[in-house]
C-alpha positions as CSV (number, residue, x, y, z in Angstrom):
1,X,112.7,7.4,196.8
2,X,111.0,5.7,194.1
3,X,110.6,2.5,193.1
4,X,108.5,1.1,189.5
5,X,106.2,-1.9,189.8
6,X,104.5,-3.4,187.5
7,X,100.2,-4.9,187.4
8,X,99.6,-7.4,185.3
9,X,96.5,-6.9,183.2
10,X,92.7,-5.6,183.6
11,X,91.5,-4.7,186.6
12,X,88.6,-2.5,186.2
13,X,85.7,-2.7,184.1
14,X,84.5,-0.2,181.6
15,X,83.8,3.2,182.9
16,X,81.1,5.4,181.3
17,X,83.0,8.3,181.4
18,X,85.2,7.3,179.2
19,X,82.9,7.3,175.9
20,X,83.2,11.4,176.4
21,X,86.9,10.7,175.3
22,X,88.9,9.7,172.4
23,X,90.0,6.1,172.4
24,X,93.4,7.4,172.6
25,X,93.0,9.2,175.5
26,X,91.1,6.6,177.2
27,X,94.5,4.4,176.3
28,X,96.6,6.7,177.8
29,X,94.7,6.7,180.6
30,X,95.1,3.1,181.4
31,X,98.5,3.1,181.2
32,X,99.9,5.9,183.1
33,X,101.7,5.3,185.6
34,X,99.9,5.2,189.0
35,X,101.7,6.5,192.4
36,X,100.7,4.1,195.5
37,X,101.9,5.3,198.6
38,X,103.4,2.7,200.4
39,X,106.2,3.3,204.2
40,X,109.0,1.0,204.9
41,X,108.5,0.9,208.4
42,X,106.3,1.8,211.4
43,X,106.9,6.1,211.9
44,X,109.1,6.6,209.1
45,X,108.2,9.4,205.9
46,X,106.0,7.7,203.4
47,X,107.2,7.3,199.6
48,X,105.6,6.5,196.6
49,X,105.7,3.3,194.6
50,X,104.9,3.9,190.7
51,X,102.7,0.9,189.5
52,X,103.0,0.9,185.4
53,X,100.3,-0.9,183.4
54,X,100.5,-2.9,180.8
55,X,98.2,-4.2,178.6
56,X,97.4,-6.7,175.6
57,X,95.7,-5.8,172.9
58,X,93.2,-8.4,174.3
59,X,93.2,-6.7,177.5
60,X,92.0,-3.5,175.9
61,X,89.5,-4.6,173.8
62,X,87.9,-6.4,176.9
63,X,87.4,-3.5,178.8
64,X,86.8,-0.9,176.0
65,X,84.9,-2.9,173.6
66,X,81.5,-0.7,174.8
67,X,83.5,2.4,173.9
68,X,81.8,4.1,171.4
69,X,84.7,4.0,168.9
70,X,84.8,0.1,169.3
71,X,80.9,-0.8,169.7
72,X,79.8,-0.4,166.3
73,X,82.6,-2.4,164.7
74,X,81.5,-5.6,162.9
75,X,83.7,-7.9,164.4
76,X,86.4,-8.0,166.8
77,X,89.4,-8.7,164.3
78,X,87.9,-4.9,163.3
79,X,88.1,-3.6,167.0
80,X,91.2,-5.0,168.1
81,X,92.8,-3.5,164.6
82,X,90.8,-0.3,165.7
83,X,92.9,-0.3,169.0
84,X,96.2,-1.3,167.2
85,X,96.0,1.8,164.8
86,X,95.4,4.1,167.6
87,X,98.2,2.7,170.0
88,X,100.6,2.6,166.7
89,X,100.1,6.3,166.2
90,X,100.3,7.6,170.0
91,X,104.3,8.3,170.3
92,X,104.1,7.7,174.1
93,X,103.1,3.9,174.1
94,X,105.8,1.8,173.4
95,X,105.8,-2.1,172.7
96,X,107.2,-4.9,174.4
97,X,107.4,-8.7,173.3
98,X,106.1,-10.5,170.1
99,X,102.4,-9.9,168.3
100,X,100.9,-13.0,170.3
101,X,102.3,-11.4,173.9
102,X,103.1,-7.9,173.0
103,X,102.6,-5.9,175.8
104,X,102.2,-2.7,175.7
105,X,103.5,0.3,178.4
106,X,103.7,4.1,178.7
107,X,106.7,6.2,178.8
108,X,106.3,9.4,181.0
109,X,109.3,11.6,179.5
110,X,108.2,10.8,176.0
111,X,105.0,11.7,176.5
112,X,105.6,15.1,178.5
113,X,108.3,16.1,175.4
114,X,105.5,15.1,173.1
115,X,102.8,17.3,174.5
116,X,105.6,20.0,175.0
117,X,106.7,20.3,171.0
118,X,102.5,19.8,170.3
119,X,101.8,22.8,172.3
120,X,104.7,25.0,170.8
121,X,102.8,24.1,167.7
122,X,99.7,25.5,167.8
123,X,101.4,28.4,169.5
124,X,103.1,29.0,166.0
125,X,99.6,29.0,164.5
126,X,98.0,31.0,166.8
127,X,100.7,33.7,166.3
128,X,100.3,33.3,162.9
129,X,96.7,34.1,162.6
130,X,97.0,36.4,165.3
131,X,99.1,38.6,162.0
132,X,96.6,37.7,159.4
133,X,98.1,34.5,158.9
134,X,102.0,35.8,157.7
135,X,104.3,36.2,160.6
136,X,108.3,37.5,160.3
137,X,110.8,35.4,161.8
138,X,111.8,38.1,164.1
139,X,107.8,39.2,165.3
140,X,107.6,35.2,165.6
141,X,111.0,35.3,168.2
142,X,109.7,39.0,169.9
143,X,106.1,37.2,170.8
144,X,107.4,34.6,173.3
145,X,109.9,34.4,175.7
146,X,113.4,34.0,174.1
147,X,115.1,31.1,174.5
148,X,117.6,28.6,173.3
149,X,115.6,26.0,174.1
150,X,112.7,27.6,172.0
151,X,114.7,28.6,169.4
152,X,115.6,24.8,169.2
153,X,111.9,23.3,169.4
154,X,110.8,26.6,166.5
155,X,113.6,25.0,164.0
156,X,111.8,21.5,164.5
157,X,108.4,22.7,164.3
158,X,108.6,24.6,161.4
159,X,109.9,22.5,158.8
160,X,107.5,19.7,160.1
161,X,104.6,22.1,159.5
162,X,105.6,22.8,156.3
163,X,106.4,19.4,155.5
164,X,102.8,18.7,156.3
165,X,101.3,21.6,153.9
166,X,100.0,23.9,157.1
167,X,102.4,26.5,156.7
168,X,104.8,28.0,153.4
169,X,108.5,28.8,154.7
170,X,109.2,32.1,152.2
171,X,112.5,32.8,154.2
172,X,112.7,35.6,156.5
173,X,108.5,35.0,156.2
174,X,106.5,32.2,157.6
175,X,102.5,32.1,155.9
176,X,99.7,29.7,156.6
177,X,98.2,27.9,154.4
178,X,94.5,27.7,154.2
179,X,94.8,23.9,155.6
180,X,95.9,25.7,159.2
181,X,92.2,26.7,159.8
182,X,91.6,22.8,160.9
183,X,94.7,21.9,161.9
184,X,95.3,21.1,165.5
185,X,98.5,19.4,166.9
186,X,96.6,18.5,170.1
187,X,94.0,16.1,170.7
188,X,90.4,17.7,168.9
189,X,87.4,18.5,171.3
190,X,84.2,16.9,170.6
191,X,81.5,19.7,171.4
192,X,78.0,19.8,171.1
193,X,75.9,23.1,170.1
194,X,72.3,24.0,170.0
195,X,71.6,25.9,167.2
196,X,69.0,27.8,165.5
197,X,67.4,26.6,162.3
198,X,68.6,29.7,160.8
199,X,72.3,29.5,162.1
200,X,72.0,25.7,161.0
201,X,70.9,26.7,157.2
202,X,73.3,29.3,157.1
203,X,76.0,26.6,158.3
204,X,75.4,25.2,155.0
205,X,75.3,27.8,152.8
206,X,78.8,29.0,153.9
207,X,80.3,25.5,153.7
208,X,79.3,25.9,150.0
209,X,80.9,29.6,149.9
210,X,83.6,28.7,151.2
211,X,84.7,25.9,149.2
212,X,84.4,27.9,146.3
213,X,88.0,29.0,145.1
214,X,87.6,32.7,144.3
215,X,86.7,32.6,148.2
216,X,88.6,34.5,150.8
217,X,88.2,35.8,154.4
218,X,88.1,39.2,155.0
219,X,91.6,39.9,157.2
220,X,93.5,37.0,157.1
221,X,96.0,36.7,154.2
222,X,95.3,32.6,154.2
223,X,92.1,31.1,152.3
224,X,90.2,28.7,153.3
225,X,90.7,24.5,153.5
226,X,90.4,23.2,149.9
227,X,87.6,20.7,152.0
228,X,85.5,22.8,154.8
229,X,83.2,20.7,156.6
230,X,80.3,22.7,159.1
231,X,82.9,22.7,162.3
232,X,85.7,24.3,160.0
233,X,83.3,27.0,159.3
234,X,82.9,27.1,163.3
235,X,86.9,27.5,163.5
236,X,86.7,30.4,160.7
237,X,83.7,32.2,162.0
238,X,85.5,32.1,166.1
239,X,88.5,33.6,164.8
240,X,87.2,36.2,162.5
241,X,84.6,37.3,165.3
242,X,87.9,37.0,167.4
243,X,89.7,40.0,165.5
244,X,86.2,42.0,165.2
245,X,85.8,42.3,169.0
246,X,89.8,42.9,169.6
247,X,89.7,45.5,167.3
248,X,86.6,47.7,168.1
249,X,87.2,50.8,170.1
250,X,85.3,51.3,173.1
251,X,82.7,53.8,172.4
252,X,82.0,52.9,169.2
């Protein structure tokens, strides 16, 4: 059995481990639902009560305003419209009430479906680069387990992929374009590397090869981002060293 609740505002203060995470996951994070066990009486088998949060846009910026996504921000007209932008595009928050008592609330199933069809996408990327970046409908079906349900998610993905320039539909032939190399339907990692001065100087040197147009990368049919930054390079470098290892022969 399961019953919702609901918990009316803050009830924590700020928590340091959230400035390792996106405001939007730190957002999400409040809201979920919470499950409290609770028994209706004395000896009988204990349930669970699911306590969902809601939240102000108030309420957030008082217990995130030391994030630091919100800290720097000159004023707190800019942080709260900081926090609106996020919440507006997370799919999985939803809005209740007017601006002055808009409340906002997580909804479970959305979320799940969203992180479902998010997935599935970067699994058509990674299929496609695993093929040099130009994948047949048919290898792109053999490669996973076949499913209706897949084949349904595949005829949604794809067209919003090329709708948003990461990959060219050419009919029986899917391609990347060279904006796939940075693309990533899920939430980025932050990560930090210690590098050599010479790995740091050649950093900059190839994000100045690369940007050049004649450019290309040995083995993959897609060219680079018309704008590589030093962590796209990183993304390049990975997969091509990737493919190298994969493909030597032990013994040689």
């Amino acid at each position: 059995m399961e019953e919702e609740g609901y918990a009316d505002g803050p009830d924590e203060d700020y928590k340091e481990e959230w400035s390792d995470l996106t405001l939007e996951e730190v957002i999400l994070g409040m809201l979920k639902p919470e499950p409290l066990p609770y028994s209706t009486e004395e000896g009988k088998e204990t349930n669970l009560i699911f306590t969902s949060r809601g939240y102000g846009i108030s309420d957030f910026l008082r217990r995130l305003e030391r994030h630091p996504d919100l800290i720097s921000r000159p004023s707190k007209r800019a942080k709260m419209t900081r926090i609106r932008r996020v919440i507006k595009n997370t799919e999985s928050i939803v809005k209740m009430g007017n601006r002055r008592s808009a409340i906002y609330h997580f909804i479970p199933l959305q979320h799940l479906e969203e992180l479902k069809v998010k997935s599935l996408t970067n699994l058509v990327i990674s299929l496609l680069m695993d093929s040099n970046g130009t994948i047949s409908r048919d290898k792109m079906f053999e490669a996973v387990p076949l499913n209706k349900r897949w084949r349904g998610d595949l005829k949604v993905i794809l067209p919003r992929l090329e709708e948003a320039g990461i990959v060219e539909d050419e009919g029986e032939t899917i391609r990347c374009t060279g904006e796939a190399w940075r693309y990533d339907a899920l939430v980025k990692r932050n990560s930090t590397f210690t590098l050599t001065s010479r790995t740091e100087s050649l950093l900059s040197k190839l994000v100045d090869s690369l940007s050049e147009r004649s450019a290309n990368i040995p083995g993959f049919d897609m060219p680079p981002p018309e704008v590589v930054s030093k962590s796209g390079v990183i993304d390049i470098a990975v997969a091509c060293l990737e493919r190298a290892i994969e493909h030597v022969q032990v013994g040689d």
